[in-house]
C-alpha positions in Angstrom: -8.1 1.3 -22.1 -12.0 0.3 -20.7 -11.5 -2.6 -23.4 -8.7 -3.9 -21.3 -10.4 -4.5 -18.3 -12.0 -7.4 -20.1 -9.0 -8.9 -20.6 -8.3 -11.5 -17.5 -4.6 -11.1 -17.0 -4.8 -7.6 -17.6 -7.4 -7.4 -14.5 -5.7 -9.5 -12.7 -2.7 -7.1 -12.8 -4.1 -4.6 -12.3 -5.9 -5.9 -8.9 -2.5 -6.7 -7.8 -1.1 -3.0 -7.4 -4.5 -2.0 -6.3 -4.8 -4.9 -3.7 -0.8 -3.8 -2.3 -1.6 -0.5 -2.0 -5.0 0.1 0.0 -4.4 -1.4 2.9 -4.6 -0.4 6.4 -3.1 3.2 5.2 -6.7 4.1 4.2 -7.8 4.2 7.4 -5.5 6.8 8.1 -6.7 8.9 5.5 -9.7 10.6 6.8 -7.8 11.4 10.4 -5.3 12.9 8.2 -8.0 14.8 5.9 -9.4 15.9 9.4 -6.2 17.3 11.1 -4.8 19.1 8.2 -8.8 20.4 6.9 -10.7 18.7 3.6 -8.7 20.7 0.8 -4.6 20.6 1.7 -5.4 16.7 2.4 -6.9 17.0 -1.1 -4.1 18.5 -2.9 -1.9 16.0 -0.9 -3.9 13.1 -2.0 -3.5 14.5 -5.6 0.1 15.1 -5.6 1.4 11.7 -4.0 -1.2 9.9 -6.2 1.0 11.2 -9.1 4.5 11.3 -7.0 4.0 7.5 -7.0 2.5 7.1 -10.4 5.5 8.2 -11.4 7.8 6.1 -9.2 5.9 3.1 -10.4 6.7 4.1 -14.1 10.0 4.7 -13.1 10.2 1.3 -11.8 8.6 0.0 -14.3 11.1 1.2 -16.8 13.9 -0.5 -15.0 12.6 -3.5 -14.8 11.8 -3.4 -18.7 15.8 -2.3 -19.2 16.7 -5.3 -16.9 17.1 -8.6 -18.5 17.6 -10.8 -15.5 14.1 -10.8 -13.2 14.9 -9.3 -9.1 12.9 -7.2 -6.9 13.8 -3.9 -6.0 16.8 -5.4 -3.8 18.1 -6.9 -6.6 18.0 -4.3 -9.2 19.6 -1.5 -6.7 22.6 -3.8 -6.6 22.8 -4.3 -10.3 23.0 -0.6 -10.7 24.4 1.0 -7.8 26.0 -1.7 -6.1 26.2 -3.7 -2.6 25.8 -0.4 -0.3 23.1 0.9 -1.5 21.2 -2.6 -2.1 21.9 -2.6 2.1 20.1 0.9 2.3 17.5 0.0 0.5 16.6 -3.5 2.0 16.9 -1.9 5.7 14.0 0.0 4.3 12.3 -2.7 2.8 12.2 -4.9 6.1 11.2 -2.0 8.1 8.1 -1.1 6.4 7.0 -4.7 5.2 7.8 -5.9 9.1 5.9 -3.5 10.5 3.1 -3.4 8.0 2.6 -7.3 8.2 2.6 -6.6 12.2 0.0 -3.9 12.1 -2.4 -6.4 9.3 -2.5 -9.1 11.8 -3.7 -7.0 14.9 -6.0 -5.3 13.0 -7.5 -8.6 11.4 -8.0 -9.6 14.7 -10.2 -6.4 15.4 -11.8 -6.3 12.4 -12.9 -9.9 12.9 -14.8 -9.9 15.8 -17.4 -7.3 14.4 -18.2 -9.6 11.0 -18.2 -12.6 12.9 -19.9 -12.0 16.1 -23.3 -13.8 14.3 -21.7 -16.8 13.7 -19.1 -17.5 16.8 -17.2 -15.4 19.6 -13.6 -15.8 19.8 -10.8 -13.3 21.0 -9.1 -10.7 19.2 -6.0 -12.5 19.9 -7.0 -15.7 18.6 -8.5 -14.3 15.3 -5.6 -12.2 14.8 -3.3 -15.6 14.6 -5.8 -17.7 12.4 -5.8 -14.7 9.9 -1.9 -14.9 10.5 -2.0 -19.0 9.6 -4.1 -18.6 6.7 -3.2 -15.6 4.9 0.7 -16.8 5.2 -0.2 -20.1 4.0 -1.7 -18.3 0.5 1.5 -16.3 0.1 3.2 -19.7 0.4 1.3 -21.5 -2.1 2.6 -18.6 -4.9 1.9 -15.6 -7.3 -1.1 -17.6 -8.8 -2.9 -18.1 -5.9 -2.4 -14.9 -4.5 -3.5 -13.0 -7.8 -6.7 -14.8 -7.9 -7.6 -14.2 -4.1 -6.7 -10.3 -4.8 -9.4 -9.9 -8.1 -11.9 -11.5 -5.7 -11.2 -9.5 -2.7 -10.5 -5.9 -4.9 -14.2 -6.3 -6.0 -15.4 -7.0 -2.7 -14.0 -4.2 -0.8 -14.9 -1.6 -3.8 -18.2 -2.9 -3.4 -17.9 -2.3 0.5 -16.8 1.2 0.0 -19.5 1.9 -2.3 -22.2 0.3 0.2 -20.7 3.1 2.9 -21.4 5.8 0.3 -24.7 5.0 -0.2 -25.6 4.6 3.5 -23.9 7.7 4.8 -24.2 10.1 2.0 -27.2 11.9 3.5 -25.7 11.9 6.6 -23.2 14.3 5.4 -22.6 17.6 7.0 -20.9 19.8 4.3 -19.4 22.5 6.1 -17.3 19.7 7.3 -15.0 20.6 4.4 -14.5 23.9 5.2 -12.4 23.5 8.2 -7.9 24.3 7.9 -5.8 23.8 10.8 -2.2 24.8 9.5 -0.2 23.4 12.6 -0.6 20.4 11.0 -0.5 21.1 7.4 2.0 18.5 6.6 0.0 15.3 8.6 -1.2 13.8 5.0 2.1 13.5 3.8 3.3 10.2 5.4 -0.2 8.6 5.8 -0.5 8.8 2.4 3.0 7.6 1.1 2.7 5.0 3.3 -1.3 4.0 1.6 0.2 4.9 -1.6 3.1 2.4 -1.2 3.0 -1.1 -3.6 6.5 -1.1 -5.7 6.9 -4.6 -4.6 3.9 -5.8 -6.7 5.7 -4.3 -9.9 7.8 -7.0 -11.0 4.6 -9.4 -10.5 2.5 -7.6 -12.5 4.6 -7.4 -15.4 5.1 -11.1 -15.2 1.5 -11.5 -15.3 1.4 -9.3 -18.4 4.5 -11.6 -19.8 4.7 -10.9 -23.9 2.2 -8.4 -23.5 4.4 -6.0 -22.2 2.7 -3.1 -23.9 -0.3 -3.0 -21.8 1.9 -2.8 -18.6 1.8 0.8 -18.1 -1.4 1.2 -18.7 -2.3 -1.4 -15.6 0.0 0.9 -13.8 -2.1 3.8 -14.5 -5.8 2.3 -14.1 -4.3 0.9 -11.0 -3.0 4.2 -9.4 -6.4 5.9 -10.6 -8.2 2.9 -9.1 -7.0 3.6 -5.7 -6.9 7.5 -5.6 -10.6 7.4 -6.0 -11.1 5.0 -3.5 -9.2 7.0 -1.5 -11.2 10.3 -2.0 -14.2 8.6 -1.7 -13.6 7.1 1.5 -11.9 10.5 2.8 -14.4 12.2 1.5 -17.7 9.9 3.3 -16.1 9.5 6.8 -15.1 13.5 6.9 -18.0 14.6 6.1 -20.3 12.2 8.6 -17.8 12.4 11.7 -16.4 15.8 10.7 -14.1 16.7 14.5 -15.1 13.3 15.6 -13.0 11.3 12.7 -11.1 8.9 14.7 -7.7 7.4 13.5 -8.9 4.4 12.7 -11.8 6.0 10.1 -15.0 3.8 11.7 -15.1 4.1 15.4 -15.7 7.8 15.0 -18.9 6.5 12.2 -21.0 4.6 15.2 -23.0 7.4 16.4 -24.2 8.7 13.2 -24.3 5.0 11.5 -24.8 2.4 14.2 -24.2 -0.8 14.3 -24.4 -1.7 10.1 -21.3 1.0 9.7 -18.8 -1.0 12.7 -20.5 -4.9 10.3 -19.2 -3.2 6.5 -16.4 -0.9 7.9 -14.8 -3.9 9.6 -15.5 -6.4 6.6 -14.2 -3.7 4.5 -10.9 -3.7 6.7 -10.6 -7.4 6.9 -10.5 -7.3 3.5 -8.1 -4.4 2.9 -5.9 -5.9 4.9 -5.8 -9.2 4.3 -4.8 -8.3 0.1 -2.0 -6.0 1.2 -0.5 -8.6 3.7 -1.1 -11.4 0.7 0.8 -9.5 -1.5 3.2 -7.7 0.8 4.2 -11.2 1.8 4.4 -12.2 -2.0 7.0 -9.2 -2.8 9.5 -9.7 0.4 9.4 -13.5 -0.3 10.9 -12.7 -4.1 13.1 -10.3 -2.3 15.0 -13.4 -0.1 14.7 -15.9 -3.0 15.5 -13.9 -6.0 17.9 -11.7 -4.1 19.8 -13.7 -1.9 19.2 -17.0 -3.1 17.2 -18.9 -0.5 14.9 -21.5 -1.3 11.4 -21.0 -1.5 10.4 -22.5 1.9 13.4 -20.4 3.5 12.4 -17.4 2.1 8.6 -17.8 3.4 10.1 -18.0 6.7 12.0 -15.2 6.4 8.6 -13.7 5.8 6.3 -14.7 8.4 8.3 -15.9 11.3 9.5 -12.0 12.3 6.0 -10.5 12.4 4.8 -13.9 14.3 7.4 -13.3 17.1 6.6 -9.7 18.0 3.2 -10.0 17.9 3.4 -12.8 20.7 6.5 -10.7 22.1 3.3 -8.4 22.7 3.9 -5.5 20.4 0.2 -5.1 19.9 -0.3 -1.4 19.2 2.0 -0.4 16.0 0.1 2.3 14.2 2.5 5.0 15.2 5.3 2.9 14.5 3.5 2.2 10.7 3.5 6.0 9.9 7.3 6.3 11.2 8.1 3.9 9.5 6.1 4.5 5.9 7.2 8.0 6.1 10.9 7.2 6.5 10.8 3.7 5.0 9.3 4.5 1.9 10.8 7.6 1.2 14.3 6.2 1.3 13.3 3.6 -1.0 12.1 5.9 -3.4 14.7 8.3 -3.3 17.0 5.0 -3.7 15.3 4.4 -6.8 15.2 7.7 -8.3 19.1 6.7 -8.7 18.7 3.4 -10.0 16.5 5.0 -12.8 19.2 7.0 -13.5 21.4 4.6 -14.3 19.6 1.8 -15.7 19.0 4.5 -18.5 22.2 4.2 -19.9 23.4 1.0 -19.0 20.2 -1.3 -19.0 20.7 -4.4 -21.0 17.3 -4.7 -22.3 15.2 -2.2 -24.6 11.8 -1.5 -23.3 8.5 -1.5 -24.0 8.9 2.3 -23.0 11.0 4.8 -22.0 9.9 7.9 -19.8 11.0 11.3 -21.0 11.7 13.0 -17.2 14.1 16.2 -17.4 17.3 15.5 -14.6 16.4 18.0 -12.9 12.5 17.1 -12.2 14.7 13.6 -10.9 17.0 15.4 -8.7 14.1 17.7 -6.9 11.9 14.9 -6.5 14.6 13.0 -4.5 15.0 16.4 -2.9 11.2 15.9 -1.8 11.8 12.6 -0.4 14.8 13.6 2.0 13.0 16.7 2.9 9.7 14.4 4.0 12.0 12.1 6.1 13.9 14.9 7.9 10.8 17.2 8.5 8.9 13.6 9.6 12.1 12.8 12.0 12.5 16.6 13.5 8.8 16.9 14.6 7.9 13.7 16.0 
């Protein structure tokens, strides 16, 4: 597989599905690791790294079955029909809303801490620039986006590994050691929710076009990708800020760090966030033209416009609204999915590149997972 990475579509693919998925959920990650204790957030990062290694497979699969190109919309009502394509886009538009929301204030805090050398401007005024700029790249296509994502995945890897180096000695072991089980089951949605990149399926196979062999394996180094960065940067902030981890990871850094952890923690957000809104944008745009049929400039619209108008309604502060809604959100659409998998196996109009051998029952009990995670998220909030 190493030999692939030297292949440039291959890369580029890859850095797509890493690019959706770490996002701003990351910074959740050590909060979560810290209310929960080091070793169940652990185990959870462990199992929903492989939950949605699977679901990507799965999706994978259908796609591969399914002549005609859609996005996740579009393939639910191809297999199940018009209700369920409803479900599952009420889903879609209230993770990928909310999510492109919580990017653009979060840009605009980021922002301010890489670019106070240069310039000064407000929070608010940074926040819509990244806004103008970043929807203009999802405008101009998948191209454009992909090549922006390899760049910016090999920047914030590189950020992540700067943070290791400067704050491994500042680690206090012990830490790790800590297990609070009151809130044993915290990791679950912040971690679906950081996990979450279906949409950037269907664009990475048509990057891998006639090479459709080597799209599960992008699939793979992609999950594996992220799950380290995820442990890593668990791993560093827990064990520097240990009680002290704040929700959004860096704040809680400052007085062990100073001032070079709030310059590469907020470049390394900037940049997080700016490749999951690029190709969060990208997916939801396929959804309205592939989907439904509107044009391409339409469909941008459909994209940006809603995000845009709660922002300057003043909804400002969504973070607990993201984990509500990543919990819920992307549970339904996986457990949504779990279905069409089921039936694009025996009435797919394609053969595939591969086909996954998963028992029914192993099916069934992981949709049983995914409506137990949205009732137990709904009953204790």
């Amino acid at each position: 597989m190493f030999a692939l990475f030297k292949e440039k579509n291959f890369l580029r693919s890859t850095a797509v599905l890493v690019g959706t998925m770490v996002g701003v959920g990351i910074f959740g990650i050590p909060f979560a690791f810290a209310k929960a204790g080091f070793w169940i957030g652990f185990l959870f990062l462990v199992g929903i790294g492989f939950i949605t290694l699977l679901l990507d497979y799965i999706y994978g699969e259908i796609i591969l079955r399914t002549h005609q190109p859609h996005q996740i919309v579009g393939y639910t009502q191809f297999y199940l029909g018009n209700i369920w394509k409803r479900i599952i886009f009420f889903s879609i538009i209230l993770n990928t809303y909310a999510a492109l929301l919580a990017y653009i204030i979060i840009a605009g805090e980021f922002l301010p801490n890489v670019l106070s050398p240069l310039f000064y401007a407000s929070s608010t005024t940074l926040s819509i620039w990244f806004f103008v700029i970043a929807s203009l790249l999802v405008l101009f296509g998948i191209k454009a986006v992909s090549s922006v994502e390899l760049v910016l995945t090999g920047l914030f890897i590189a950020v992540i590994a700067l943070i290791l180096v400067f704050g491994f000695g500042k680690i206090d072991f012990s830490n790790y050691s800590t297990f609070n089980p009151d809130f044993w089951f915290f990791p679950y949605g912040v971690l679906l929710f950081a996990f979450g990149g279906l949409s950037s399926i269907p664009i990475q196979r048509r990057m891998l076009e006639n090479r459709e062999g080597d799209f599960k394996k992008s699939i793979l180094a992609a999950v594996v990708i992220t799950g380290i960065l995820y442990f890593i940067f668990g791993f560093v902030v827990l064990g520097i800020s240990g009680e002290a981890t704040s929700p959004d990871a860096i704040s809680g850094l400052v007085d062990n760090l100073g001032g070079i952890i709030i310059f590469l923690g907020s470049l390394f957000g900037f940049l997080a966030v700016s490749t999951s809104y690029l190709m969060l944008g990208t997916g939801l745009l396929e959804i309205f033209k592939l989907d439904y049929g509107f044009n391409r400039g339409v469909s941008w619209l459909f994209v940006v416009l809603p995000p845009l108008a709660l922002f300057l309604g003043g909804l400002r502060n969504f973070i607990d609204v993201i984990s509500l809604a990543g919990a819920v959100a992307i549970g339904l659409e996986a457990f949504v999915l779990i279905f069409v998998f089921i039936k694009a196996k025996t009435h797919g109009d394609r053969i595939p590149e591969f086909s996954l051998k998963i028992p029914a029952w192993v099916l069934y009990l992981l949709a049983l997972v995914f409506v137990g995670g949205i009732g137990y998220t709904l009953i204790t909030r």
